[in-house]
C-alpha positions in Angstrom: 0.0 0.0 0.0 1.2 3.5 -1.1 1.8 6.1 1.6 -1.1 8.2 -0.5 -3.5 5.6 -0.3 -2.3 4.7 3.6 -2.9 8.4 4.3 -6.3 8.4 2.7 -7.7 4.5 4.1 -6.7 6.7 7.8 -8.5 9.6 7.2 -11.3 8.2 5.2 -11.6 5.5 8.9 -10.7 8.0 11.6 -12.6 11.9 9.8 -14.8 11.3 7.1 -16.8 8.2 8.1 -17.3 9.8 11.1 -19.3 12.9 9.6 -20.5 11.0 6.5 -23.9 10.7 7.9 -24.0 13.7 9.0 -23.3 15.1 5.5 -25.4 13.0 3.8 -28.5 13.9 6.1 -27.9 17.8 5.7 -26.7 18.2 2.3 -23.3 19.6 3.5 -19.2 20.3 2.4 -17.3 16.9 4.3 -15.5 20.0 5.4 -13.9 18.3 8.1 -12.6 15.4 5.8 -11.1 17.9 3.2 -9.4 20.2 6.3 -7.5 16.6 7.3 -7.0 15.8 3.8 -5.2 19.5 3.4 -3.4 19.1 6.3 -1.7 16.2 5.1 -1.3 17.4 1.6 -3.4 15.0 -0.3 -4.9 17.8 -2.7 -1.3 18.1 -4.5 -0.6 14.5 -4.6 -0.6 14.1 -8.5 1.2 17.6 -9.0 4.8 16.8 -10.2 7.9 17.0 -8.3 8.7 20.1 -10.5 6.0 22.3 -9.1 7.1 20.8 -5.4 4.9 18.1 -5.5 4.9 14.1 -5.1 4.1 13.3 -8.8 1.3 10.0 -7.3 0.8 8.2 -10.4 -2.8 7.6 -11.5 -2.9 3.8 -9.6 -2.0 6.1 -6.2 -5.3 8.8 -7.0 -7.6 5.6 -7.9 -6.8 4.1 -4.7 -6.9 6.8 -2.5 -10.6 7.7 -4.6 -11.3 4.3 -3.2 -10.3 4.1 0.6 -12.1 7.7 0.9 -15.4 6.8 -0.5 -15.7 3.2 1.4 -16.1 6.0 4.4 -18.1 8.9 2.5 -18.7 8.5 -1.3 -19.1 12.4 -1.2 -15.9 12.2 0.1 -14.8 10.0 -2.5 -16.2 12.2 -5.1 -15.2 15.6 -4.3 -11.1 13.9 -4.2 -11.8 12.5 -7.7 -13.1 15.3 -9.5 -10.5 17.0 -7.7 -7.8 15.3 -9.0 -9.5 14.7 -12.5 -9.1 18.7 -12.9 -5.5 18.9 -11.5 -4.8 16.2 -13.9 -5.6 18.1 -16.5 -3.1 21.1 -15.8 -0.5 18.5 -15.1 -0.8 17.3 -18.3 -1.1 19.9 -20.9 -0.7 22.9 -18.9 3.3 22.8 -18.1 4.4 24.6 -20.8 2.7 28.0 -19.7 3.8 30.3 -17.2 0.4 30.9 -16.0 -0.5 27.1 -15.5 2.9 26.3 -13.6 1.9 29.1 -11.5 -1.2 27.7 -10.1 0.6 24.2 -9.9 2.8 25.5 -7.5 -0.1 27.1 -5.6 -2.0 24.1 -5.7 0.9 22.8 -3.9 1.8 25.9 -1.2 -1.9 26.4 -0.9 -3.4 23.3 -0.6 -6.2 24.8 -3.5 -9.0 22.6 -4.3 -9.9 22.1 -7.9 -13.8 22.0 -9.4 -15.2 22.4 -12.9 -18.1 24.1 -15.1 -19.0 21.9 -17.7 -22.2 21.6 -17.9 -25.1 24.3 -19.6 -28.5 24.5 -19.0 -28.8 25.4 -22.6 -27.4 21.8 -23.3 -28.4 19.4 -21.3 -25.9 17.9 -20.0 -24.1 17.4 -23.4 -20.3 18.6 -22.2 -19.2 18.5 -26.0 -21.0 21.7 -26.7 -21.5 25.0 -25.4 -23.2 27.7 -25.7 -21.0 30.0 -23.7 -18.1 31.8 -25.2 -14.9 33.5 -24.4 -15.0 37.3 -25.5 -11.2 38.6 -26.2 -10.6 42.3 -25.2 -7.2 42.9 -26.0 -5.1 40.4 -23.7 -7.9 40.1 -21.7 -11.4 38.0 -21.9 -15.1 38.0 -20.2 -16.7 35.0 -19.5 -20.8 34.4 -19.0 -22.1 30.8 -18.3 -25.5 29.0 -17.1 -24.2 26.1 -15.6 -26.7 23.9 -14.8 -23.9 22.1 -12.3 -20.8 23.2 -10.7 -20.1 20.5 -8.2 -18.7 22.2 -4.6 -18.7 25.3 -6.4 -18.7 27.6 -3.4 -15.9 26.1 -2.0 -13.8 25.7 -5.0 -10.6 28.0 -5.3 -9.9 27.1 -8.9 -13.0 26.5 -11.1 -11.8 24.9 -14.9 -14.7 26.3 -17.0 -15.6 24.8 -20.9 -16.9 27.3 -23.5 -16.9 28.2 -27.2 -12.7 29.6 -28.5 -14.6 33.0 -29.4 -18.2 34.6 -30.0 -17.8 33.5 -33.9 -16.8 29.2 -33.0 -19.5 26.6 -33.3 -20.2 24.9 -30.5 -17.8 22.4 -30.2 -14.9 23.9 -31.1 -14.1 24.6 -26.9 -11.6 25.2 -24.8 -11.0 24.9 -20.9 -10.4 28.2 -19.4 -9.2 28.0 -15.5 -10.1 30.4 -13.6 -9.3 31.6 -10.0 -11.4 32.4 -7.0 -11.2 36.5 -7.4 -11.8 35.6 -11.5 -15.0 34.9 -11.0 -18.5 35.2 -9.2 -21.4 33.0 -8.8 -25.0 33.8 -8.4 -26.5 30.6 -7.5 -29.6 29.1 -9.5 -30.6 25.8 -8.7 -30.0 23.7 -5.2 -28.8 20.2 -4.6 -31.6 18.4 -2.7 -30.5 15.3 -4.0 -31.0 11.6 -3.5 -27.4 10.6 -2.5 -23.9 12.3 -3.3 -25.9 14.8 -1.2 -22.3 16.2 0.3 -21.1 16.5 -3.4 -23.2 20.4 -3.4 -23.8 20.7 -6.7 -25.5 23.2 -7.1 -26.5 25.4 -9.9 -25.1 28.5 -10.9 -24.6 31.6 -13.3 -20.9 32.0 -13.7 -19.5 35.4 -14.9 -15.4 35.6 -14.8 -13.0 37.7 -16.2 -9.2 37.4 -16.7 -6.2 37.0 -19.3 -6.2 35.2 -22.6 -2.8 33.8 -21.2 -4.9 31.4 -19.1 -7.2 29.6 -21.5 -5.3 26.2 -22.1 -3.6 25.9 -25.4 -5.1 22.7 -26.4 -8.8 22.0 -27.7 -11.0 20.9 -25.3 -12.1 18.0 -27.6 -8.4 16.4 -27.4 -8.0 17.2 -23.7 -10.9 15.2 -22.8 -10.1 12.3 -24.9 -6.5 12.5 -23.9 -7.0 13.4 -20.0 -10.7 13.7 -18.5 -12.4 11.2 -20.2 -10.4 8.0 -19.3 -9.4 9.7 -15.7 -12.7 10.7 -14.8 -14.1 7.1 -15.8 -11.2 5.4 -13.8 -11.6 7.4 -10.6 -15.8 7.9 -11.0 -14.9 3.6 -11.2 -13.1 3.8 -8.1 -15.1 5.8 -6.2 -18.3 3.6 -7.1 -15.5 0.1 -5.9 -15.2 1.9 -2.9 -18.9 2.6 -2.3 -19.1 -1.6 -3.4 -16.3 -2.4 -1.1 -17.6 -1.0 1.9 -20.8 -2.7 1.6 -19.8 -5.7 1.2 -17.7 -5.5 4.6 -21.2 -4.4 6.1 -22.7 -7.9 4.6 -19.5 -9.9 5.8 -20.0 -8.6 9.2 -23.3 -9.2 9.4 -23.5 -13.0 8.5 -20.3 -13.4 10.9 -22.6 -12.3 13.2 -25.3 -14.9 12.3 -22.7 -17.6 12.3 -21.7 -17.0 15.6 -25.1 -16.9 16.4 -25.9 -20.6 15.2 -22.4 -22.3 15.6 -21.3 -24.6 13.0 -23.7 -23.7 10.4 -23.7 -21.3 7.5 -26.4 -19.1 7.1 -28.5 -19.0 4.6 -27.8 -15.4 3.6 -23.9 -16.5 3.2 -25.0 -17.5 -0.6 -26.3 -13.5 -1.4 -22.5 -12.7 0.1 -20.4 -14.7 -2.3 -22.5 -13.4 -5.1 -22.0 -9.6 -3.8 -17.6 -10.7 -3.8 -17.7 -12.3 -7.2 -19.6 -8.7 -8.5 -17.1 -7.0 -6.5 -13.9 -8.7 -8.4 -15.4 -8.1 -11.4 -15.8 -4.5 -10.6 -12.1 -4.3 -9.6 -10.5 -6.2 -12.2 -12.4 -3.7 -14.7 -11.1 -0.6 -13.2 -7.0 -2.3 -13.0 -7.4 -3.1 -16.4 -8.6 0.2 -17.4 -5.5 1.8 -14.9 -3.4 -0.7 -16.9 -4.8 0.5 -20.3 -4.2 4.0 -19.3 -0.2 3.0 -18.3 0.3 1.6 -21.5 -0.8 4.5 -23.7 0.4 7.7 -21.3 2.2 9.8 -23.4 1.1 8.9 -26.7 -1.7 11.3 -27.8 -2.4 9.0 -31.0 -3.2 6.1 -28.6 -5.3 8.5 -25.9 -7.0 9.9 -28.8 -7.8 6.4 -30.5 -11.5 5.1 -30.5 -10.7 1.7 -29.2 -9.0 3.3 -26.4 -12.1 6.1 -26.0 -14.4 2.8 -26.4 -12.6 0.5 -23.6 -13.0 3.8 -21.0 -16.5 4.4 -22.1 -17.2 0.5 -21.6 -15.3 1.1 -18.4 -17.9 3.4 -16.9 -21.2 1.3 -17.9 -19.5 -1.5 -16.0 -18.6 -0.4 -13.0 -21.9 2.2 -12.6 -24.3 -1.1 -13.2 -21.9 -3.2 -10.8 -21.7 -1.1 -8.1 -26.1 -1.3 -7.5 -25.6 -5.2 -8.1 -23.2 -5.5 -5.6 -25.0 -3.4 -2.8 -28.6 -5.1 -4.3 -26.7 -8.4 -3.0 -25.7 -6.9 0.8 -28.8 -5.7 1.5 -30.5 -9.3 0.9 -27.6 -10.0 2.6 -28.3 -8.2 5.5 -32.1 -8.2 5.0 -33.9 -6.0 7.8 -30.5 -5.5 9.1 -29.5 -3.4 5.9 -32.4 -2.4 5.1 -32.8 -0.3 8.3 -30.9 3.4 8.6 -30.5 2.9 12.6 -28.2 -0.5 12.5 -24.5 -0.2 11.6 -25.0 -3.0 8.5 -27.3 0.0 7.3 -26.8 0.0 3.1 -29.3 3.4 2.7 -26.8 5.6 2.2 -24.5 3.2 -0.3 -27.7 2.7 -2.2 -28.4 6.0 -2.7 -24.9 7.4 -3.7 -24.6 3.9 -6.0 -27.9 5.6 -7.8 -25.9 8.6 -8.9 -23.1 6.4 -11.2 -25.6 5.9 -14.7 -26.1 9.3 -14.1 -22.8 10.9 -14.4 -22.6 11.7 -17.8 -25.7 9.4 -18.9 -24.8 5.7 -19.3 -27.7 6.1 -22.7 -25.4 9.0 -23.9 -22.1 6.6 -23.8 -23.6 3.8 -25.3 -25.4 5.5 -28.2 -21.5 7.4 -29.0 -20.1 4.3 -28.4 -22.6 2.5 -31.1 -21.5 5.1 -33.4 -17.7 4.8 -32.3 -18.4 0.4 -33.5 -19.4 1.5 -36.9 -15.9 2.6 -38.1 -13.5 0.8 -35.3 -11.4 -2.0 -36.8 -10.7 -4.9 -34.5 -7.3 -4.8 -32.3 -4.5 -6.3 -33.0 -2.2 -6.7 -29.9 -2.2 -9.3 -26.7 -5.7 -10.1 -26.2 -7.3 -8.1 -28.5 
């Protein structure tokens, strides 16, 4: 076990499962989780040695995603999308003096990352916007409905999508980062949600200003198939194992406890547990392999931009957000009553609910019809196991 994901399994145990009912019951910031998290400078974990930070590989992140969210999946959450926005500085933002500036401050200042990519002009379609930069001189304005910002109000850096110019179609974007005294936000729309209720992601109109030396050089389009698409389906994945993992230590415990109840049998509900493990392996062998996948092509925009790569991370997040409701579907009948109940500690409510969330997250129907279209014109593979 890394010293990243050692760090996070602690504070995950000893902070936020100790508030994580508390912030699922009144919609709240797992402030307390995040001000540990801070303290031991988890927020810069993926920021290279370079900008003064540790340089965690992507297999570090995923499992520190994980040990968070077996305690809070809000908590989970909020580190991922974290991460998934730091990743993208990391990774195409080095070569600009403006970029390298706020990784260092990510690092000094512990900053926490959040984006704007969603419209309310779009509906949820994150490959178009409506919103567009407006250049004056070496400066821009900035005006966007977004229909989500997740933790917006506590974000410091907020990594907004929107048209190049006034003049550019819709999906010819680009991610502009902007910081806290950038921009304001007038809020919209509330987050009384069904689970990932700590998540805050609220609605907001977004109006920001600042210099054109800040808009990343890259297209959106090949910065999310080179960077946020396949790490925001790896650590969404490993969030959602977590969620999975954790409930199925509920259901463990609970028919130790009827074993020891009626010595030298099995209980019945035993058979409900194995099936929960054997959904739970193949939940975690999806997200390694997809981790693996990643490895393999890091560096090569040609293989990060290829559809059977963009395919295999799409397939990724289909798997993993229908696994994670079969797995806590089996601990409840585990657990029966037991789980069923919000007052016993095998209590799966809150697991359930968050688990609801995953098909949601940029629409499972929305992959599968782009990844229909994706099959059309993708040849088959030709390496190992292809």
């Amino acid at each position: 076990m890394s010293s990243l994901s050692a760090l996070a399994r602690e504070i995950g145990a000893e902070v936020a499962a100790r508030h994580a009912d508390a912030v699922d019951r009144d919609a709240r910031f797992p402030h307390e989780a995040f001000e540990a998290l801070k303290s031991q400078r988890l927020l810069s974990a993926m920021v290279p040695a370079d900008f003064g930070g540790p340089g965690a590989p992507l297999f570090d992140i995923a499992a520190a995603c994980h040990a968070l969210a077996r305690a809070c999946g809000s908590t989970g959450m909020v580190y991922a999308m974290h991460q998934i926005q730091v990743a993208c500085l990391v990774n195409h933002g080095q070569s600009s003096p403006w970029h390298r500036a706020q990784l260092e401050r990510i690092v000094e200042e512990q900053l926490l990352l959040g984006s704007a990519t969603t419209e309310a002009e779009t509906g949820g379609d994150i490959r178009n916007s409506v919103c567009a930069v407006v250049p004056d001189g070496e400066r821009f304005t900035l005006r966007k409905n977004a229909s989500v910002v997740s933790y917006g109000d506590e974000c410091d850096i907020i990594l907004v999508t929107a048209r190049r110019n006034p003049e550019a179609p819709s999906s010819d974007q680009v991610i502009v980062p902007l910081t806290k005294e950038q921009y304001r936000l007038e809020q919209t729309l509330g987050w009384d949600s069904m689970g990932m209720r700590g998540t805050r992601s609220n609605g907001y109109v977004l109006e920001a200003s600042g210099e054109l030396a800040q808009i990343m050089p890259l297209p959106f389009a090949d910065m999310s198939a080179q960077t946020m698409l396949p790490t925001t389906h790896i650590l969404w994945s490993s969030v959602w194992l977590g969620i999975a993992a954790d409930a199925v230590s509920r259901a463990r415990a609970y028919v130790r406890q009827e074993a020891k109840r009626k010595p030298g049998t099995t209980p019945a509900c035993a058979t409900r547990l194995a099936e929960a493990v054997t959904l739970l392996q193949q939940m975690k062998a999806s997200v390694l392999t997809a981790i693996r996948q990643y490895e393999l092509a890091a560096g090569s925009p040609e293989l990060l931009s290829s559809l059977s790569f963009a395919t295999a991370m799409g397939t990724l997040k289909i798997t993993t957000s229908e696994l994670v409701l079969q797995v806590i579907d089996r601990a409840i009948r585990t657990c029966g009553l037991a789980g069923y109940r919000n007052d016993t500690p095998y209590s799966l409510g809150r697991h359930w609910r968050d688990a609801q969330s995953a098909a949601l997250m940029i629409g499972n129907d929305r992959i599968i019809a782009h990844t229909a279209n994706q099959l059309l014109v993708q040849r088959d593979g030709s390496g190992p196991f292809e």
